[in-house]
N, C-alpha and C positions, 0 to 999 in steps of 0.2 A: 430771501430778501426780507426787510423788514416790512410790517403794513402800514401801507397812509391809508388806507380805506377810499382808492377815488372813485368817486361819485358814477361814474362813465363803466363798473365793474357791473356785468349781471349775471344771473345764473345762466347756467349752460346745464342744457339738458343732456349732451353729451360729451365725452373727453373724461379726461383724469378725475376723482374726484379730489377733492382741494382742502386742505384742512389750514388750521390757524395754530399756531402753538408761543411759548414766548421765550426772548431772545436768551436763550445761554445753555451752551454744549448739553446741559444734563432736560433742557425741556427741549429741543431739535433734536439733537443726532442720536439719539435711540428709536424713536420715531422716525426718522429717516431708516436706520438702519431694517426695522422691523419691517417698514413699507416695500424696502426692498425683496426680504423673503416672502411676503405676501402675494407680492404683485408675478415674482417666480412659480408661488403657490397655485396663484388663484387667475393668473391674467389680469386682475384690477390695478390700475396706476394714482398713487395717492401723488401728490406735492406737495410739501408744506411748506406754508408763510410764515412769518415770527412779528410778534409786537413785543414793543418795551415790557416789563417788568411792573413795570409803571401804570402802563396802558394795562396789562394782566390784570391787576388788581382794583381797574376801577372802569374800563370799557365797556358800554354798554353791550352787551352776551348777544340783544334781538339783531343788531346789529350785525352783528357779524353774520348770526345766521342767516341772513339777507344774501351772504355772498360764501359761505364757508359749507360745507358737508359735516365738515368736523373741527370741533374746536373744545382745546384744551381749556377746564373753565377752574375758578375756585368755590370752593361751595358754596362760601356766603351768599352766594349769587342764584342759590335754587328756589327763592322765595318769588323774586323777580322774574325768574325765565319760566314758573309755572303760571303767572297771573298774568304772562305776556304769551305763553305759548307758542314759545320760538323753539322749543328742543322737545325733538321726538322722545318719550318713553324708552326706557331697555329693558325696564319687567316692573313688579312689581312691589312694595314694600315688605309682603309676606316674604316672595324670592331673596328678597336682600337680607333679610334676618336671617334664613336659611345658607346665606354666602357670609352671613359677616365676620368668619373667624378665618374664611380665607385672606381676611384679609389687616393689615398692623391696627389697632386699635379702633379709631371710630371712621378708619379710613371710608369704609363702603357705607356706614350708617350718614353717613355726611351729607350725600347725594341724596338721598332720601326726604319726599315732603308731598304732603297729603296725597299717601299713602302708593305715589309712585318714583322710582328710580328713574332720576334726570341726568346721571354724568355714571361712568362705574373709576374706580380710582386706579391708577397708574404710579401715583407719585405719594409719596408719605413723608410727612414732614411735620416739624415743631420746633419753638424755639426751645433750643438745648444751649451748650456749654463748648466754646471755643478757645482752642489752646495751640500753641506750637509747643509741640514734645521735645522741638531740639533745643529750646531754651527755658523750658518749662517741664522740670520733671515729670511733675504729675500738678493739676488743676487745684488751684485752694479748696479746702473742708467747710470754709464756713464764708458767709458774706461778709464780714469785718476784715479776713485777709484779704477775699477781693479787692474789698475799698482801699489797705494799703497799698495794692499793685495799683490801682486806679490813680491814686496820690504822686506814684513815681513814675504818670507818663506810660504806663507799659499795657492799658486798655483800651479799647475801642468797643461801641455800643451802636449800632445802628439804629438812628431815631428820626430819620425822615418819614412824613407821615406816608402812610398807616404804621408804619413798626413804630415807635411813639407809644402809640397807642398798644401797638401787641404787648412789649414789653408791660403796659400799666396791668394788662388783663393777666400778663404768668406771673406777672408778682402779686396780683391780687389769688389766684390760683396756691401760689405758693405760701401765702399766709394763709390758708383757709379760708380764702371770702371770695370764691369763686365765682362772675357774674352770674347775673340770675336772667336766663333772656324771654322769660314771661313778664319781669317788668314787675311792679310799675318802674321801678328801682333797676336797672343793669348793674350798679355796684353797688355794695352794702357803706354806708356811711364811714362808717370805722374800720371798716378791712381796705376798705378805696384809698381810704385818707392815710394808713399805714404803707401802701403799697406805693401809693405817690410821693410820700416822704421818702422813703426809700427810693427813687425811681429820679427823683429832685438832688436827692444826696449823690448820688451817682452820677448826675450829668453834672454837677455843680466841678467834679472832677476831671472830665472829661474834654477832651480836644473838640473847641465848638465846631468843626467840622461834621462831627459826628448827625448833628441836628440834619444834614445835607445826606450822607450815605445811607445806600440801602444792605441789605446783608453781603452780596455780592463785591461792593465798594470795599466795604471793612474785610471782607475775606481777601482779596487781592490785595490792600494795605498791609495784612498783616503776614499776608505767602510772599512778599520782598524780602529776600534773604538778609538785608540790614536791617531791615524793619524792628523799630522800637518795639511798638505795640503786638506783646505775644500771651493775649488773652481777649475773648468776650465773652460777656458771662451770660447775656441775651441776646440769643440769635438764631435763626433758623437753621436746621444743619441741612450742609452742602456735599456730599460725600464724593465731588469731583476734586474737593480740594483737597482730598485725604486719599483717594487712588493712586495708584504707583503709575504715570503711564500715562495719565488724563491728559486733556489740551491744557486747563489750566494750568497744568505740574511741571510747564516748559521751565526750565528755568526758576523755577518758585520752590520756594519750602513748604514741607507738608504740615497739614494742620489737622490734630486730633478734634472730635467731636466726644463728648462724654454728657450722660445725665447731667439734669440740672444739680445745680448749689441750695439741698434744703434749706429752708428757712426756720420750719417746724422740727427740732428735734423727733427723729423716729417717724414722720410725714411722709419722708420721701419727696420725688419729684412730683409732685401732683401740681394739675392745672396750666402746665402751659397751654397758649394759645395755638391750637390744630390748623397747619396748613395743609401743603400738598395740594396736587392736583387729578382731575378727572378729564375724560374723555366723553365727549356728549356728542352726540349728533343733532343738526337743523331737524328743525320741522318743516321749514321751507326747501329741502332737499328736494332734487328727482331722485338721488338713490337712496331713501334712505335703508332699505332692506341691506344693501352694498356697504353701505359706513356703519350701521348697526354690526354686519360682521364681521368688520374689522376689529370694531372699537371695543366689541367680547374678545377674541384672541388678544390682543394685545394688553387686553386686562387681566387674562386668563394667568397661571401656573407656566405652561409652558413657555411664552414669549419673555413673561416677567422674569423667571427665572434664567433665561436663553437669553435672547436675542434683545430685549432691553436691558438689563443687565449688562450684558458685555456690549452694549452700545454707550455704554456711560450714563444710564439712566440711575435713578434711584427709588425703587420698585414701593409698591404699595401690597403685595405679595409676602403675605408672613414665611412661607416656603423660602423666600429670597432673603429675608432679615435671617432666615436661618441655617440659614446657606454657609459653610466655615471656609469654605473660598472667596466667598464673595468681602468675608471679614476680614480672611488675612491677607485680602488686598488691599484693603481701604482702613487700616489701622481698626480692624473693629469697630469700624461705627456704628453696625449696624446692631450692635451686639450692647456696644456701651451707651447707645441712646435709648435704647428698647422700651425701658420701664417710662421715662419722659415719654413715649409714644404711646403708649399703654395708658397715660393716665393723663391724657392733655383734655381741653376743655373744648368745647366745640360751639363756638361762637353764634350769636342770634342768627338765621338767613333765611328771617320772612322779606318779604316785598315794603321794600323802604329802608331797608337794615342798609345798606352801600350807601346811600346818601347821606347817615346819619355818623356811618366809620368814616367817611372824608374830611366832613367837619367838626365832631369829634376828636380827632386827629389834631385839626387843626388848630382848634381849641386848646388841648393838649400842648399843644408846642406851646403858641402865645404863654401859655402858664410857666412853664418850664423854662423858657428865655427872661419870664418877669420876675419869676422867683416868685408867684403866687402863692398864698397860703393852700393847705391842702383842703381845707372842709372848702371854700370856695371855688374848687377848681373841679373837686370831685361834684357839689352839687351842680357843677353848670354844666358838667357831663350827663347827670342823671336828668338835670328838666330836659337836657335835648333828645333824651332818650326818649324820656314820657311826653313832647310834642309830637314825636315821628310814631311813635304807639297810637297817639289817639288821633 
């Protein structure tokens, strides 16, 4: 079911325990699925709930934990849920350095902040490169081709806020001017201003629709078998829209995910903006000894590569990105994203950082609808940074 969060919900100190997760086949049903070997395993009954997407990316975390055992989080959010103290510990910063090459790039470092592990990662993700293979041989070399597919209608960008904004941070990433999240400055004046021009040049092309979609929208626009639009060139990869077999793939065309489009001769994909998700437990739980041990197995090697995995998940488990089954079912995504995953950028997520990416975001847009100059749009990014800093 989805969550309204009603007021009348309290904890129960016994029954199943309850986790929170968000709405779409690849965040539910591996977790379903997993819950169910567990609870064969161990006797424990999880049930998961789902919020928007939407709600994922800006709910407040204490919250939940008010009513939730376990809840699926994104990391920006570890700065906030340590100085609220709503999410039990799962070890500790030294232990995570010692796990972090179990796990795809900064996936496990992510969760990490003053000096304790708050979420362990389940889910790996980044905005990479979106293609149909059946109408799209292979993905443009350079950005000047993308912008002529972009010219002839056959592009889609996901730019509802916060993607908006992700996209400003991987093309800042991908020119070399990667944010700086000590500040005083989050983006460099001249790399900011280049990555928005570019970033403005791109929506200037674009179906305004796009300003409204989130990755998922554009992904299901573009798996319509007539579907114009058979490219993004910024986007998060989805590796349910590229399995053979997925809920998504009823009926829908597959969609290739590949590294991103250098900007830097010889660069490489550097700097995309680092999603993905983790697994936390409440600090207001009764079990949390009970959800702590869920929430390691199913972080672990063996579920990730098992029973998440073949639940339709998309693992945060380097064992699983390495996996040649797991590739030659889902068009190698996990194979042709890697290096993007490896080299993505891991966003500010002290305590205030979430209030300042909503309206940032928002900002953002207003600019990009007005056709704002870049040094104006970029600095009114940067004072809002250095207000919510001091």
């Amino acid at each position: 079911m989805l969550c309204s969060l009603p007021n009348d919900v309290n904890r129960r100190g016994d029954g199943p325990l309850r986790g929170m997760t968000w709405d779409h086949p690849r965040g539910y049903d591996p977790l379903v699925a997993c819950s169910a070997l567990w609870q064969a395993r161990t006797g424990t009954r999880i049930e998961w709930e789902r919020r928007s997407l939407q709600d994922f990316e800006s709910f407040p975390v204490a919250q939940l934990a008010e009513r939730y055992d376990l809840i699926v989080i994104d990391h920006p959010h570890v700065g906030q849920i340590t100085r609220e103290r709503c999410l039990a510990p799962l070890g500790s910063g030294t232990e995570a350095a010692q796990l972090g090459k179990a796990f795809v790039g900064a996936s496990l470092a992510s969760y990490v902040w003053e000096g304790s592990l708050w979420a362990l990662p389940i889910d790996a993700a980044a905005q990479v490169l979106a293609w149909r293979p059946d109408r799209l041989p292979a993905p443009p070399a350079d950005w000047q081709a993308m912008l002529g597919l972009a010219a002839a209608g056959a592009v889609l960008c996901p730019l509802r806020p916060p993607h908006d904004l992700m996209a400003l941070f991987t093309l800042c990433g991908l020119t070399g001017a990667a944010g700086r999240s000590a500040g005083p400055e989050l983006l460099d004046p001249a790399g900011g201003a280049l990555a928005y021009e570019l970033l403005r040049e791109l929506t200037a092309l674009l179906d305004p629709a796009c300003l409204a979609m989130d990755p998922i929208a554009v992904l299901e626009r573009m798996a319509e078998p007539s579907s114009a639009c058979i490219l993004a060139p910024l986007i998060y990869g989805y590796v349910s829209y590229s399995r053979s077999g997925s809920v998504p793939m009823t009926a829908r065309a597959p969609i290739a995910f590949g590294d991103l489009i250098a900007l830097v001769p010889g660069a490489g994909p550097r700097g995309s903006a680092l999603g993905g998700t983790g697994i936390a437990v409440s600090a207001r739980s009764p079990h949390i000894a009970a959800a702590s041990d869920f929430a390691r197995w199913v972080a672990g090697r063996e579920a990730q590569c098992g029973p998440y995995l073949e639940g339709g998940g998309q693992p945060a488990s380097a064992a699983a990105w390495d996996d040649a089954a797991a590739n030659a079912a889902a068009l190698d995504f996990y194979r042709n994203t890697r290096a993007t995953l490896e080299r993505a950028w891991l966003r500010p997520r002290h305590a205030g950082y979430m209030p300042f990416q909503h309206a940032a975001s928002q900002r953002l847009r207003a600019a990009l609808e007005s056709g704002e100059p870049a040094r104006g749009a970029i600095a009114a990014i940067n004072r809002m940074y250095q207000e919510e800093l001091t």
